[in-house]
N, C-alpha and C positions, 0 to 999 in steps of 0.2 A: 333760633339758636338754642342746642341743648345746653341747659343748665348743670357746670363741670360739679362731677361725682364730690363729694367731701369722702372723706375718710378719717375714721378714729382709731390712733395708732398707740397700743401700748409701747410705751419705750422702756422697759422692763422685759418681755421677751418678743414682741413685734406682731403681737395677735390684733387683728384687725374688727373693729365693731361699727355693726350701721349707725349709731349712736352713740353720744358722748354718758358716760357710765363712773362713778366716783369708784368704785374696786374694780379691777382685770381679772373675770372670772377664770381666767387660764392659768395667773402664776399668784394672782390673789394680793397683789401689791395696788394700795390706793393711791388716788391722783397721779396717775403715771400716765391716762390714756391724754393724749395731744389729738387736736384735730390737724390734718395735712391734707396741704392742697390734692387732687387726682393724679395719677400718672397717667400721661400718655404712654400706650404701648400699640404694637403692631399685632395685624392678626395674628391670634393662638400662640400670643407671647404672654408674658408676663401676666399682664391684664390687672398690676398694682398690687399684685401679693408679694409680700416680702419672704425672703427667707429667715433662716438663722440668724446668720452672718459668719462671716469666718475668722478666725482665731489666731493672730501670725505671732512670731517666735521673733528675738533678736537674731541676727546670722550666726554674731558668736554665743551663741546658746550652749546648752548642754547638747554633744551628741551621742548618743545611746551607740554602743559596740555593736559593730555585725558580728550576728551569730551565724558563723557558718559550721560545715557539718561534713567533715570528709568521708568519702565515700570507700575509702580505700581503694579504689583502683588511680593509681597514678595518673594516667594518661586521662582519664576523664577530669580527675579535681582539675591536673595543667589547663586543660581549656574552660573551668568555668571559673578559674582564679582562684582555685584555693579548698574548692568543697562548696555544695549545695548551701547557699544564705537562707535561712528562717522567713518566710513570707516572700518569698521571690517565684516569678514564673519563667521556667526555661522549655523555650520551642525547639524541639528534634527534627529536621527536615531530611529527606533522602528518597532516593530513587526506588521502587518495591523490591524488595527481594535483597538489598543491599544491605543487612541486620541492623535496624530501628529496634526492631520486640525483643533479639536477643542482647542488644547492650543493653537497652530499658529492665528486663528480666534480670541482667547480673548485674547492674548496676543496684537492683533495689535487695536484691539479695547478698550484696558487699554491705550493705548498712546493716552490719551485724547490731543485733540488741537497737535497731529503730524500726518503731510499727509501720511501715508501708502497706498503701492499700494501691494492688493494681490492678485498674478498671479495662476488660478488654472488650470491645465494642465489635471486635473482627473475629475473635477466636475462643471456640469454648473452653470451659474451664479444664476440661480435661483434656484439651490441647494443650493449653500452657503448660498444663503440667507433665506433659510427655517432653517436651523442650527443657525442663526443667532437667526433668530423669538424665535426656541425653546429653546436659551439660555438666552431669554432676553434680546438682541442686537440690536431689529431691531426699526422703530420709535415709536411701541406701548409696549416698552418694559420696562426694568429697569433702561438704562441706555439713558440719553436723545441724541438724531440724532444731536442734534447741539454741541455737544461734541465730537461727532465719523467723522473721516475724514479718515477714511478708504474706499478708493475705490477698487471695485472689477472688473475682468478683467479674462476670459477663452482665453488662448493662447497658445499652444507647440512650436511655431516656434522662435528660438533666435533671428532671423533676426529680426521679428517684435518686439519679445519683447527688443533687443538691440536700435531698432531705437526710440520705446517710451523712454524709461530711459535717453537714449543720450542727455539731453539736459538740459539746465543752470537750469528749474524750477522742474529738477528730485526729486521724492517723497523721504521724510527723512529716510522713511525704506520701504525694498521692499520685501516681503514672494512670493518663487516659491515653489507651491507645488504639484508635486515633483519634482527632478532635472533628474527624469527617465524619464520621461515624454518628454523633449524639445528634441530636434533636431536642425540641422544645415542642410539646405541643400546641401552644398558642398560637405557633408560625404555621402560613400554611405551605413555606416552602417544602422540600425535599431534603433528608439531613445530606450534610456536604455542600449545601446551595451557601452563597455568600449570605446572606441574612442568617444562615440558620450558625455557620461557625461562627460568623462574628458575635453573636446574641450569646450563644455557650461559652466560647471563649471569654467574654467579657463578666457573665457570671460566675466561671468557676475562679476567673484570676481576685473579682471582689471579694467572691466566700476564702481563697486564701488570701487573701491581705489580713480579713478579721478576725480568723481564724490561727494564721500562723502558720501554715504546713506550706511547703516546699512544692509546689506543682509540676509535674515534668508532662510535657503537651507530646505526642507525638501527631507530624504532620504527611500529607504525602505531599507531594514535587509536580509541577505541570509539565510539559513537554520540553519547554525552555531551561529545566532546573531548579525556578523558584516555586515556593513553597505555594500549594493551593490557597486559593481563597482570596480574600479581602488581604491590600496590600496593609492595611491599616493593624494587621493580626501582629505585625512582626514589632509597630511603634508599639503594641498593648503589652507584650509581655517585657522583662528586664532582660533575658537572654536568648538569642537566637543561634543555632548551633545546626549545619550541616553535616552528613553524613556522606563521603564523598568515598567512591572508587569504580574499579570496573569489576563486575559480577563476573568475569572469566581470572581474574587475577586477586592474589588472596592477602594484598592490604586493600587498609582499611581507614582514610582519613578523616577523623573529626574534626572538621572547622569552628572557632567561634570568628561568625559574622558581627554579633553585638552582644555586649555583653556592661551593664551597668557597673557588675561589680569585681571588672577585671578589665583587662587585657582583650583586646581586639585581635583580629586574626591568628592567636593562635593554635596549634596544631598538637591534635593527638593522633600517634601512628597505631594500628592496632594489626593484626595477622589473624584471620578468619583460618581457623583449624578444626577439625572433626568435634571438636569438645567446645566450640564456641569462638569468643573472642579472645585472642593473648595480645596482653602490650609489649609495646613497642621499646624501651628503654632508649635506644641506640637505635635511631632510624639510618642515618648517614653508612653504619657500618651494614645494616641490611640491603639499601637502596644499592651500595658497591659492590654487594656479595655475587651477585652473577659476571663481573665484570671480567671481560679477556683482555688480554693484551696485544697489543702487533695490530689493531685492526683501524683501518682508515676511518675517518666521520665519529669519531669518538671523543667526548673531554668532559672534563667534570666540572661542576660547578657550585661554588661555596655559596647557599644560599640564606636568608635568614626567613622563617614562618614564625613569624608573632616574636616572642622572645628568646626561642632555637633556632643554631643553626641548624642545616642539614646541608650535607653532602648530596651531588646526585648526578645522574649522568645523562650529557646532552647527546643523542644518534642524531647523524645527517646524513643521507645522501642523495648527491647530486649524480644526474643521468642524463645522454643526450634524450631529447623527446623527439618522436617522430610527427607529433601534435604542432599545429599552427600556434596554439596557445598552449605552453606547457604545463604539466600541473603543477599545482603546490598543497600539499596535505600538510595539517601540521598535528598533531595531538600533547596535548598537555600545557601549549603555550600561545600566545597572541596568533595568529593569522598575521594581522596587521601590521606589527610589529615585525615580524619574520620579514613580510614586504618591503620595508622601512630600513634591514639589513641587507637585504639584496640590494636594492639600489644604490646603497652608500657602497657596497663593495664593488658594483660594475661602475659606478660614474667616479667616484674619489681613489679607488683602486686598482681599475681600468682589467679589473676581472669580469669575462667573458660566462655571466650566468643568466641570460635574456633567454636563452635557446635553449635552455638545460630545465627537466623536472628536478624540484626540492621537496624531499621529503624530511619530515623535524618530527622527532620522537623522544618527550622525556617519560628514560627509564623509569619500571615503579609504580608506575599512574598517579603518579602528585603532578597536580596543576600549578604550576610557576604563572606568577605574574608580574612580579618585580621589574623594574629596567636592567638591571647588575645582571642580570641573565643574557643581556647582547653579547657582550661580549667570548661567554664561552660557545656561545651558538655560534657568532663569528669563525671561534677557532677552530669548531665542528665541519662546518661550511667549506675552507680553507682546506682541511684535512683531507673532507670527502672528494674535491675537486680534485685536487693534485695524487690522491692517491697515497697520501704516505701518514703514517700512523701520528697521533700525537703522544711523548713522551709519559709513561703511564704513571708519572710522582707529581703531574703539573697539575694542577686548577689554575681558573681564570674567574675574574667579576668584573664586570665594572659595567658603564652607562654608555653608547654609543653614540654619538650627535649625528644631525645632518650633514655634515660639513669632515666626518671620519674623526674629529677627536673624541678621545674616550674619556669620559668623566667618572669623578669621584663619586661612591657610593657611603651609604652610613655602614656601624659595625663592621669595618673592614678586620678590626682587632678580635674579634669574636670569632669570626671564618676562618681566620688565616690560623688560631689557637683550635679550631676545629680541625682543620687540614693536616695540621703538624701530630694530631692527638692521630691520625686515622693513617699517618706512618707518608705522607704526601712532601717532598724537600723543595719542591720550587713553584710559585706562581705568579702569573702574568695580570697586574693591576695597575688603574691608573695612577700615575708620577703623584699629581698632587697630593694624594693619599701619604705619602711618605712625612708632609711636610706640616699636616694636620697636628696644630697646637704650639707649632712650633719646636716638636720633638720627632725625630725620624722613628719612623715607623720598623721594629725589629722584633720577631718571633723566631725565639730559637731553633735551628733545626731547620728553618724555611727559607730559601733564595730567594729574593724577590724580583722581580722582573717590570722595571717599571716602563712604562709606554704613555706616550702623549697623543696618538694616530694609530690609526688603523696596518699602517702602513709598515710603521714599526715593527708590527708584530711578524709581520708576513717576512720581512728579513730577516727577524731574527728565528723564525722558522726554516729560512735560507741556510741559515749560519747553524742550526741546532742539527739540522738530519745531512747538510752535506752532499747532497743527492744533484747530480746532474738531473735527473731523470725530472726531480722536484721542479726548478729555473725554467728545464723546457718545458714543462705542463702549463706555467705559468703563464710562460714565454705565448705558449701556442695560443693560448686562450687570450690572451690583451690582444696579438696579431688578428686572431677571430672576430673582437672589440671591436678591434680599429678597424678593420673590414667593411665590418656592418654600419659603422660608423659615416665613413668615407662613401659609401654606397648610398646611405641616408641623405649626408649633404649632398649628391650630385643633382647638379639640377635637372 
């Protein structure tokens, strides 16, 4: 049997000696070394070396202020809460081409009078700075050179770029773009391989913790949307921030996914124009700016992103199919969900849409995911079927069940003072909403229309356009129902 290891353990700072010794020659304090019995430990663990120890704080302790650091563009500070926090890492994800380098570029160039250093891994120096020129940036531009102290800098390698940053006059924020890009030479992956981002990542996020500068990561996107790499990239930094739209259409949504020191999901609208990025102030009244009137499968929907509302508008239509199985496209909103509406409408409202392709388009290319969005898709669906337009001052919210009752949503008070602000006199929302707190629910300016069923509405769609034409569309399509119906039960 091996004879278990002794150990001589200063308890003064935890240096360890083969033998018992009257002074610790490490922190020099006498009679402090104790002999302790051995530790067991597991392979290439511990193996009975002690650390430090660590250091914990009361909970109500003193807490030191965030410094944060606004960036002057509005739509960027809304989604990271408020301006860039001092020692924090924010991850930029998005699809190529879809402007990452040029908000990163005017973002560090809005931090007038802060030294930014931005590191580009993808493009030479004298590319950035022709992007520069063309947005106005550079010294014969819009914005004066002796307000911009952003330095630029072409680098992949950590090494180097660890040993610039390392030091007491490190810049206040620092853009790598991208973090696919860098490498470490000790690894013998390929840079952009999961080892090689997560290892860079994870030291450039510790040299800003020590350091104090602001880190802005940019990332690219896998085929599915989420960000490259190691899933673990997105729990490492404090804010994770999407870049969303479609590259044939000229908005421009910035998501925050997570964000430490804010607000989740919210949303900044941005307009890709010749000269760069412009915000958004007023998305609702943009998202509505193309909108006609008179036209069937049309209706608007009061929605909330993060802690704005936005206005926007749900297209539908429906079409015989000449297909066994008919399609169903949807862009901007559930699939699944969209499914989940059809069936409540053909079985609890005995509308005839089994046979028919549905196509679902929200205007804009904002991605809706809320529930409060069934409902005006509903009233879209309805529209498209029958043919006949939806009144162009209504919005609709609210939650759909299995069973065709329409349930209450949050912020109902927030939308409905959105709708009224955007010139909107009446909307279709669930009843109990009204009764919420015990006080009825009242925005000046706005009819409400309250509804408990699916079913509801569809009459009172009867009752709003008047239309014979409306009744028999309806008429004809439950008779088609019950057809297919009756055909099914025969034995």
């Amino acid at each position: 049997m091996a004879k278990p290891a002794r150990n001589y353990v200063c308890q003064s700072c935890g240096s360890a000696f083969p033998k018992w010794a009257g002074k610790c020659e490490a922190c020099g304090a006498w009679n402090s070394i104790v002999e302790e019995p051995g530790v067991e430990s597991v392979p290439k663990g511990l193996a009975g070396k002690r650390g430090r120890g660590v250091t914990f704080v009361a909970l109500d302790g003193d807490v030191p202020q965030t410094i944060r650091r606004p960036t002057g563009m509005a739509e960027f500070d809304r989604v990271t809460g408020g301006g860039l926090v001092r020692g924090s890492a924010v991850l930029i994800g998005g699809d190529p081409g879809i402007g990452k380098s040029t908000l990163m570029l005017q973002v560090a160039t809005m931090l007038r009078g802060v030294r930014v250093a931005y590191i580009s891994g993808e493009e030479a120096i004298e590319q950035v700075q022709l992007r520069a020129r063309r947005l106005g940036l550079g010294p014969d531009g819009k914005v004066p050179a002796s307000e911009i102290r952003t330095e630029l800098a072409a680098a992949t390698s950590l090494r180097d770029i660890m040993a610039t940053l390392d030091r007491p006059d490190a810049p206040e924020v620092v853009v790598i773009d991208s973090i696919q890009t860098l490498y470490l030479d000790s690894l013998d992956s390929a840079p952009g391989t999961v080892a090689q981002v997560r290892t860079c990542s994870a030291e450039l996020i510790r040299l800003a913790k020590s350091r104090g500068f602001t880190l802005l990561l940019v990332g690219h996107v896998t085929k599915e949307g989420q960000i490259a790499g190691p899933r673990v990239l997105e729990h490492m930094v404090d804010t994770v921030l999407y870049f969303e739209g479609e590259r044939g259409h000229h908005f421009r949504i910035l998501r925050s996914v997570k964000n430490r020191f804010g607000p989740a999901n919210e949303i900044g609208v941005f307009e890709m124009t010749d000269q760069g990025l412009a915000e958004v102030p007023n998305p609702s009244a943009l998202f509505l700016a193309e909108r006609h009137g008179n036209i069937s499968g049309v209706s608007v929907f009061a929605g909330i992103e993060g802690t704005r509302p936005v206005l926007v508008e749900v297209q539908a239509l429906v079409s015989p199919s000449p297909l066994a199985t008919p399609r169903r496209a949807v862009v901007g909103w559930d699939t699944g969900r969209l499914a989940m509406i059809l069936a409540v409408l053909e079985t609890r409202c005995g509308l005839g849409l089994a046979g028919s392709e549905v196509y679902l388009n929200i205007a804009g290319g904002l991605r809706i995911s809320e529930p409060a969005a069934d409902l005006s898709v509903a009233l879209a669906l309805i529209s498209s079927l029958s043919d006949r337009s939806v009144p162009s001052d209504l919005i609709a919210f609210g939650e759909i069940g299995l069973s065709g009752e329409v349930r209450m949503v949050a912020q109902a008070e927030t939308r409905l003072k959105e709708a009224a602000k955007l010139g909107f006199k009446r909307a279709i929302l669930p009843r109990r909403l009204t009764q919420a707190g015990g006080k009825p629910l009242r925005i000046e300016g706005i009819a409400l229309i309250e509804i408990g069923h699916l079913q509801e509405m569809i009459d009172w769609l009867y009752s709003e356009v008047r239309s014979n034409a409306l009744q028999a569309t309806v008429s004809a399509s439950r008779q088609q129902h019950q057809g297919q119906t009756d055909a099914r039960n025969k034995p």
